[in-house]
C-alpha positions as a LaTeX table, in Angstrom:
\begin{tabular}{lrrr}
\hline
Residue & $x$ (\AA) & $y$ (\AA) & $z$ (\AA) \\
\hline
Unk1 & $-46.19$ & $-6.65$ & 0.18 \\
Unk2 & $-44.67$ & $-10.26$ & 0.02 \\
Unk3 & $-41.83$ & $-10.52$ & $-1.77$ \\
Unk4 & $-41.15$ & $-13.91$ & $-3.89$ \\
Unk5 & $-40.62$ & $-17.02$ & $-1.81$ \\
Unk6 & $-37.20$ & $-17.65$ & $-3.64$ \\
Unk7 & $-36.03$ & $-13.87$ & $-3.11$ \\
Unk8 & $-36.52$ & $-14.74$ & 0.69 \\
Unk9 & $-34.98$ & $-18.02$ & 0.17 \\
Unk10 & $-31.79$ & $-16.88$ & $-1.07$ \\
Unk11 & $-32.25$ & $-14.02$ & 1.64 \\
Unk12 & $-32.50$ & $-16.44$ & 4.34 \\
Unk13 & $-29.74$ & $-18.80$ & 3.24 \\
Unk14 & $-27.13$ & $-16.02$ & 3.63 \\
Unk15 & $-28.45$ & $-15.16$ & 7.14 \\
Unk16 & $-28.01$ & $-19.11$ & 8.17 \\
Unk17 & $-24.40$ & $-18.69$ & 6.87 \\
Unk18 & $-22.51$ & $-17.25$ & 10.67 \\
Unk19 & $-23.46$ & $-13.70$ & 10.96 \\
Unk20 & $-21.16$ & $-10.85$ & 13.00 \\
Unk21 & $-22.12$ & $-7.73$ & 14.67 \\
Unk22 & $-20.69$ & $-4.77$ & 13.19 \\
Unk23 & $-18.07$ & $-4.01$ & 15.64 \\
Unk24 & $-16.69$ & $-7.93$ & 15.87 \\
Unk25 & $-13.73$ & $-9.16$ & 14.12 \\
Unk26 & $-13.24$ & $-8.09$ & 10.48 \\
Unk27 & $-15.86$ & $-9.55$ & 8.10 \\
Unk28 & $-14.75$ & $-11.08$ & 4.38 \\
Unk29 & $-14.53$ & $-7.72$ & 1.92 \\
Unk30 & $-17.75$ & $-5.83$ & 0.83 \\
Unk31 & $-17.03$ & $-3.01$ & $-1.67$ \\
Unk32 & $-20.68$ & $-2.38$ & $-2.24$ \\
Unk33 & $-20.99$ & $-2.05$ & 1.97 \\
Unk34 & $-18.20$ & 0.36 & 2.64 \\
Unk35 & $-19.33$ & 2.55 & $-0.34$ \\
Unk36 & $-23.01$ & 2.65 & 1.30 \\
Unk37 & $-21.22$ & 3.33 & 4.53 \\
Unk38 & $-19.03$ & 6.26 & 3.08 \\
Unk39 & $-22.63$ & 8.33 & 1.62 \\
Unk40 & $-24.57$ & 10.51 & 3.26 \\
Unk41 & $-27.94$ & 8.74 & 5.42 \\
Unk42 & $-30.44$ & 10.31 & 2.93 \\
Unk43 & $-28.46$ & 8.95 & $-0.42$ \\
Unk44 & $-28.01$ & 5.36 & 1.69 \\
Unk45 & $-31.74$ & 5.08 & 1.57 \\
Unk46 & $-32.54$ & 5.76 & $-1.58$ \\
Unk47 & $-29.68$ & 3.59 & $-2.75$ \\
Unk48 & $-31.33$ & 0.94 & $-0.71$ \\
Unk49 & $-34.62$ & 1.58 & $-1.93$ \\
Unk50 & $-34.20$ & 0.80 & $-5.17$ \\
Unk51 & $-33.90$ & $-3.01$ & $-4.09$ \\
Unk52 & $-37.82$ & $-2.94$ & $-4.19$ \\
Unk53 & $-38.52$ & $-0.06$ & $-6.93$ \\
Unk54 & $-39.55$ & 3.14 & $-7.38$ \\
Unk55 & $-42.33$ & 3.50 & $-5.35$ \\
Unk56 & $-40.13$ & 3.75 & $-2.08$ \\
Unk57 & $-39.04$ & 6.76 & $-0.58$ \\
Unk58 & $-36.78$ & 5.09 & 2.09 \\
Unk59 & $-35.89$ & 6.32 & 5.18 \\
Unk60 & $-33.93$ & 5.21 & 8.63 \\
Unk61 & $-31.16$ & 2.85 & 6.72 \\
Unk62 & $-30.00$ & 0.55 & 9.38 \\
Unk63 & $-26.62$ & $-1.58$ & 8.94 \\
Unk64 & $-27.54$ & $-5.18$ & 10.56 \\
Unk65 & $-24.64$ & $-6.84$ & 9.66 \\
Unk66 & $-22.32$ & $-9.16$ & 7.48 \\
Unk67 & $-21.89$ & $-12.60$ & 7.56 \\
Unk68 & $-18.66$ & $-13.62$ & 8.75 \\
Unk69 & $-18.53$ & $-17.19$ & 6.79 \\
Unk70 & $-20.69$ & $-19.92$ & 4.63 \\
Unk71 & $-22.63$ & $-19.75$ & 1.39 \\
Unk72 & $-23.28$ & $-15.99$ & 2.49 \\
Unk73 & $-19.92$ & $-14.61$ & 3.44 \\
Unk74 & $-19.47$ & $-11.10$ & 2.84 \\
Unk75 & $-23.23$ & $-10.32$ & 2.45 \\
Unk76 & $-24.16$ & $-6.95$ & 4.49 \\
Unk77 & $-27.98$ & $-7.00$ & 5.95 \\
Unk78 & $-29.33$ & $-3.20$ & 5.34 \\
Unk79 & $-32.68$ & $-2.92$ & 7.28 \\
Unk80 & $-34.88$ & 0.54 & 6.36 \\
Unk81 & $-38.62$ & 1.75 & 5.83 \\
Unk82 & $-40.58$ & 3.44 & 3.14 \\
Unk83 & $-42.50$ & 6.79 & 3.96 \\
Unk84 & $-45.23$ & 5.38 & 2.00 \\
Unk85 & $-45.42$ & 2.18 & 4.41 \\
Unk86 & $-43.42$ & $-0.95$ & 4.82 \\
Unk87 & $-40.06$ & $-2.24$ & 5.64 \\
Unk88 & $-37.39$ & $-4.37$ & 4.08 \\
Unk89 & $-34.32$ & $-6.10$ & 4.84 \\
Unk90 & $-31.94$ & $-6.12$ & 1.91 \\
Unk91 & $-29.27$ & $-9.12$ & 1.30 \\
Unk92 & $-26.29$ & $-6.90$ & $-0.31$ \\
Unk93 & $-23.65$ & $-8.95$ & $-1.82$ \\
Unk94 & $-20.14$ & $-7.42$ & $-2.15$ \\
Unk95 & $-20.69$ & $-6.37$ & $-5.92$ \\
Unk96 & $-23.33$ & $-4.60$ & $-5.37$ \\
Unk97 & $-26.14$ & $-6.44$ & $-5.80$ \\
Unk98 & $-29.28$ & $-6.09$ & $-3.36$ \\
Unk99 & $-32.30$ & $-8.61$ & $-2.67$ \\
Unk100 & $-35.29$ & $-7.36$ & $-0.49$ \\
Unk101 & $-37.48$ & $-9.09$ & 1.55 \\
Unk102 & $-40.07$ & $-7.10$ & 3.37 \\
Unk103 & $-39.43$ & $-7.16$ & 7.40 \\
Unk104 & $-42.46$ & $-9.26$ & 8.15 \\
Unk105 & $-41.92$ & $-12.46$ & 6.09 \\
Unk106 & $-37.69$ & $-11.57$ & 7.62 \\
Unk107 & $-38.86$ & $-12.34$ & 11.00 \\
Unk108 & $-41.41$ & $-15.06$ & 9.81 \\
Unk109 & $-38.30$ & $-17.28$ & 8.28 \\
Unk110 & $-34.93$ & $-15.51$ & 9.41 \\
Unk111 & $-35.05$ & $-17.92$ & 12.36 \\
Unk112 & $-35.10$ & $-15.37$ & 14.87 \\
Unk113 & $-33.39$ & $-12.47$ & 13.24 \\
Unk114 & $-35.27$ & $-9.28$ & 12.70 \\
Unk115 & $-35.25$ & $-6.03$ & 10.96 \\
Unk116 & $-33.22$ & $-2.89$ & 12.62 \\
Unk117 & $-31.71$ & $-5.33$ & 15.12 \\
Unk118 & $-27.89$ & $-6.01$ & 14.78 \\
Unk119 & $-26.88$ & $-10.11$ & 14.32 \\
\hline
\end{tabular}
């Protein structure tokens, strides 16, 4: 399932923005990604899941990382599958809000960034 090209656009201009690994120097604040952080795996994924509806039962929630600085600073990259098939990276800026792309079209345009991989 392709999700729309501006959902991956907005996705993918975040990534471009100077990404960190997770254990590198402090990234800009993320409420939304320390609450994720602080719940159980199982409640993580379906948290995450509902970035591309109800028809995901999500599983393996995978932290890639937050961008350190540009446009996208403070956006944490969650990376996870669905039991039912597919898997999505999801752009989660620090209020809370979550964009999905699925992993495929991710690798396609994140200019060599890929699903369950940390930046």
């Amino acid at each position: 399932m392709r999700m729309s090209v501006r959902w991956a656009w907005i996705a993918l201009a975040a990534v471009s923005g100077g990404l960190i690994g997770v254990a590198e120097a402090k990234p800009p604040h993320n409420s939304a990604n320390e609450y994720l952080l602080k719940l159980p795996e199982n409640q993580r994924a379906a948290w995450l899941a509902r970035t591309v509806g109800n028809w995901c039962v999500a599983t393996e929630p995978f932290l890639m990382g937050v961008a350190q600085n540009g446009a996208g600073a403070g956006n944490a990259y969650w990376s996870f599958r669905c039991i039912e098939g597919g898997s999505f990276v999801v752009q989660l800026d620090p209020l809370g809000g979550g964009v999905a792309i699925d992993c495929e079209t991710f690798k396609e345009d994140g200019g060599g960034k890929e699903c369950f991989k940390r930046f």
